[in-house]
N, C-alpha and C positions, 0 to 999 in steps of 0.2 A: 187257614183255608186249604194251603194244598194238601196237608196233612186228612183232611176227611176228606177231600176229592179221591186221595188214592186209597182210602178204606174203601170206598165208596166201590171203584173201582176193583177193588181186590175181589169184592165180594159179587161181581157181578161176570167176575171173571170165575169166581168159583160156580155160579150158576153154569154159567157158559161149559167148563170143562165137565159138568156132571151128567149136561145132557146133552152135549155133540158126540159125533159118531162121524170119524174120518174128516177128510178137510173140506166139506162143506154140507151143511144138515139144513135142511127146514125143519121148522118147529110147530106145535100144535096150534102156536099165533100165529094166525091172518098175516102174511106178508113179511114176516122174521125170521131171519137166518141166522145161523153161528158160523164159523167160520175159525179153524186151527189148523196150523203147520208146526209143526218139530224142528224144518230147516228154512234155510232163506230161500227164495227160487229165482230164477232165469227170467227177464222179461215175457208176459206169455197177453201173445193181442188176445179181446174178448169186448164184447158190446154191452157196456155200462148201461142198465136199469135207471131210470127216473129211482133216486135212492140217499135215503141217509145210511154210510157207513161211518161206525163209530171202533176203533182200537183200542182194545181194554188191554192188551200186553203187546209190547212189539214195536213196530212200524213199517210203511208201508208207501212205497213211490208209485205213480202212478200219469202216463204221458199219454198227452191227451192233442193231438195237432203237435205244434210248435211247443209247448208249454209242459213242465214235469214238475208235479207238486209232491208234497211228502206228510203222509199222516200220521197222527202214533197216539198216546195215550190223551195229549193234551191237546188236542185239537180231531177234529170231524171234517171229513167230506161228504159234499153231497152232489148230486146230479139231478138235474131237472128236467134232462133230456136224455134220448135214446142216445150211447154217443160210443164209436169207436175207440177204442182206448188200450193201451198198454201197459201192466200193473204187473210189480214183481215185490214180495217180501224183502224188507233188506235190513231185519231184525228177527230172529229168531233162534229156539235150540230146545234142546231135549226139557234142558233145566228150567228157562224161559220158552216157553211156546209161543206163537205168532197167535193171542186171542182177539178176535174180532165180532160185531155184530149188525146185522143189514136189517135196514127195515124200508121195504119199498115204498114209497112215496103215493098216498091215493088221492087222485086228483081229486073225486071229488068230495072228499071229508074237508080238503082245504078249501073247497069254492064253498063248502057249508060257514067255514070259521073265519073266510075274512070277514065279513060284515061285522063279526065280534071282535075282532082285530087293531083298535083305533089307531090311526097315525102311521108313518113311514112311509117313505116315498116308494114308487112302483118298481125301481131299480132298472140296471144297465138288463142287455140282454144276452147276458153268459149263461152258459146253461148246465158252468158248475164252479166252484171254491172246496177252498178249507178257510175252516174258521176256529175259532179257537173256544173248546167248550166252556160252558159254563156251569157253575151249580146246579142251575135250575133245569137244565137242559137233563146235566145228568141225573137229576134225580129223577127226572120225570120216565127217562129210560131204563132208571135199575126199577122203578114198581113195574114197570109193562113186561121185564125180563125176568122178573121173582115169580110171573104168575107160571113160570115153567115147571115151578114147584109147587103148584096145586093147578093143575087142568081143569078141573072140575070149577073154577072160577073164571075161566076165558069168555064163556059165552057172554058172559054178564061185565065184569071187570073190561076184560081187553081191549073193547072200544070205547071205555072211558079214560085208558090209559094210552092209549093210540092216540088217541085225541089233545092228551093234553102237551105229548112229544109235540104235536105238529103246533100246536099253538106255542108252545113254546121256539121251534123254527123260525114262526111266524113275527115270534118277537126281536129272534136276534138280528143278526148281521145279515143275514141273506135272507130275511122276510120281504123286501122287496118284488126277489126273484121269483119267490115262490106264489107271491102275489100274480104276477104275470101268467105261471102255468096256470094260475086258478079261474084267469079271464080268456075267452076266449078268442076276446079281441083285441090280445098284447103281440107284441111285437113278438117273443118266446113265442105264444100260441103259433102264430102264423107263421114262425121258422118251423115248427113240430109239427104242419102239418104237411110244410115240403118234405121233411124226413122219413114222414109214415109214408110218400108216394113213392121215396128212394129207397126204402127197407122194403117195399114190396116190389117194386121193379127193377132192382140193384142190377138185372142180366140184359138190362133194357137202355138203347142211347140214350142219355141224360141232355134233356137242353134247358139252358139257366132259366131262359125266358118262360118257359112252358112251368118251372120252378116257379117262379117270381109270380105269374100270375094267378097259380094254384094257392100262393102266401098271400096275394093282395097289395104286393108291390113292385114297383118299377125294378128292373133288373138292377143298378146300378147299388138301390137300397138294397134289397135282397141280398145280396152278395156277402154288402157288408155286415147285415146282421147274422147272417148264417157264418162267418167269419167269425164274430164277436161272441156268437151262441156256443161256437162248437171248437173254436181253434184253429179250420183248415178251411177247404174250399167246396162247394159242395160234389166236385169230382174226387178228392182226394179222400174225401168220406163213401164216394161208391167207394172207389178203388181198395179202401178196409173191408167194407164188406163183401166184396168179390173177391178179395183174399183170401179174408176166414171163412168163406162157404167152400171155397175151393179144397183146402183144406182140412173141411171138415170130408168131403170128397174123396179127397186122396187116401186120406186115414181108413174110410169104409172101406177101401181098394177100389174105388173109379180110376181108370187110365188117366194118367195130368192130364195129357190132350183133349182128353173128354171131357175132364174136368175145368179145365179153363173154358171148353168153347160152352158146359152148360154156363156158366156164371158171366158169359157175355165178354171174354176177352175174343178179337179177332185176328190176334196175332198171338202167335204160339212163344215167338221171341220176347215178343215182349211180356209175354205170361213169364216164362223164364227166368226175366232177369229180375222183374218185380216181386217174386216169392222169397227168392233168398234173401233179398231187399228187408223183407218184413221180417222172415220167419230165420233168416239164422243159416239156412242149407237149402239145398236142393229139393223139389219136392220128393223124390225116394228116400232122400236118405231122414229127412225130416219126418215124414211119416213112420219109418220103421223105428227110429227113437220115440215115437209117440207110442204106436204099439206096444213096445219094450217099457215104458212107462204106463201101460194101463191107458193111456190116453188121459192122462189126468190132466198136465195142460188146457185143454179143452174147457176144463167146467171153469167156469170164471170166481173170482172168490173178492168178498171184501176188502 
């Protein structure tokens, strides 16, 4: 069985290198990425997509709150929510390349397929794992990634091939969860709907309460399920996103000062001390290494 799991794999790995272009490409499929590196890289923060990533060469860590998981050929991560995160290559080379492939998650093709779905309970309310692939998973991924080699069959093919990845999701280990995003009235749902208030108001005072009632729970729940969902708290989740915008700031050449007071810090100090925190350096010196890099860092990758 492993034996044709890595043909399997080899050969989806050869699609992949035939039609990526630089270390991250979309593709003519609805919602599919590739995804290659040459070297291993430096932890680099970026805002995880509701997403199945799949490693067809390589492997790949990824710290998510408190928590630092590891993916690579024989196992998949996925995310079912919008979620801060920290992801670094920690397998790669010229010989061996870092191959990967994303396919973002559509909500509502899975509210279409649970009813077809029979069995398995709704799951906890995390709003990501690794799991460890399977046959069916993978095959169901190498037809939706062959059709890169005849386009002219996407219109027709790719949403039956899209469809049958998510059904197959839907069967494994984390069908549960995915269950949840597909209800609108799961415990996930109503943590992703505090999140969507906090991605759009990240420069804005955050109160738990005014959170909890926007999800439809008492504070105390709340808390803990957006703990449970995400790994952190739900300030410690602005606080990534008011970094990596800040950031993204500084790179353009916004003054940091300007730059922290647009993203809602009100102390400069402690803008300060919290960057290097995250990011490794100072915000000049860190920005001008990004520059000198293209700003590659930035794009976030499988």
């Amino acid at each position: 069985m492993f034996a044709v799991m890595q043909e399997q794999l080899d050969r989806m790995r050869a699609i992949a290198e035939r039609h990526a272009d630089g270390i991250r490409r979309d593709t003519v499929l609805p919602r599919v990425a590739l995804h290659i590196g040459c070297v291993t890289t430096t932890p680099t923060p970026g805002v995880y997509e509701p997403a199945l990533c799949m490693v067809l060469q390589g492997a790949k860590h990824v710290m998510i709150g408190d928590r630092t998981l590891r993916y690579d050929p024989a196992s998949y991560f996925i995310a079912t929510i919008d979620l801060p995160a920290c992801g670094w290559v920690v397998e790669a080379s010229a010989a061996k390349p870092y191959v990967a492939v994303s396919i973002r998650l559509n909500r509502e093709s899975l509210s279409a397929l649970v009813p077809d779905v029979a069995g398995g309970a709704e799951g906890d309310t995390a709003g990501f794992a690794v799991s460890a692939v399977t046959p069916d998973l993978l095959d169901a991924c190498s037809r939706l990634l062959s059709l890169l080699d005849t386009p002219e069959d996407v219109p027709v093919l790719g949403p039956m091939h899209e469809r049958e990845v998510l059904y197959r999701l839907l069967r494994g280990p984390q069908g549960g969860v995915l269950r949840q995003i597909a209800r609108v009235d799961s415990r996930l749902s109503q943590v992703r709907r505090a999140i969507g208030w906090i991605r759009s108001h990240f420069d804005e005072s955050l109160r738990v309460e005014q959170l909890a009632e926007l999800a439809g729970m008492s504070p105390a729940s709340f808390h803990r399920h957006f703990k449970a969902a995400t790994a952190m708290s739900p300030l410690q989740y602005q606080k990534m996103l008011r970094l990596q915008e800040a950031r993204r700031l500084i790179v353009a050449r916004a003054d940091a000062g300007r730059a922290a007071h647009m993203v809602g810090y009100e102390s400069a100090s402690q803008f300060s001390r919290e960057y290097p925190r995250m990011f490794g350096a100072p915000p000049g010196r860190d920005a001008a290494r990004l520059r000198g890099n293209g700003a590659a860092e930035l794009a976030q990758s499988a």
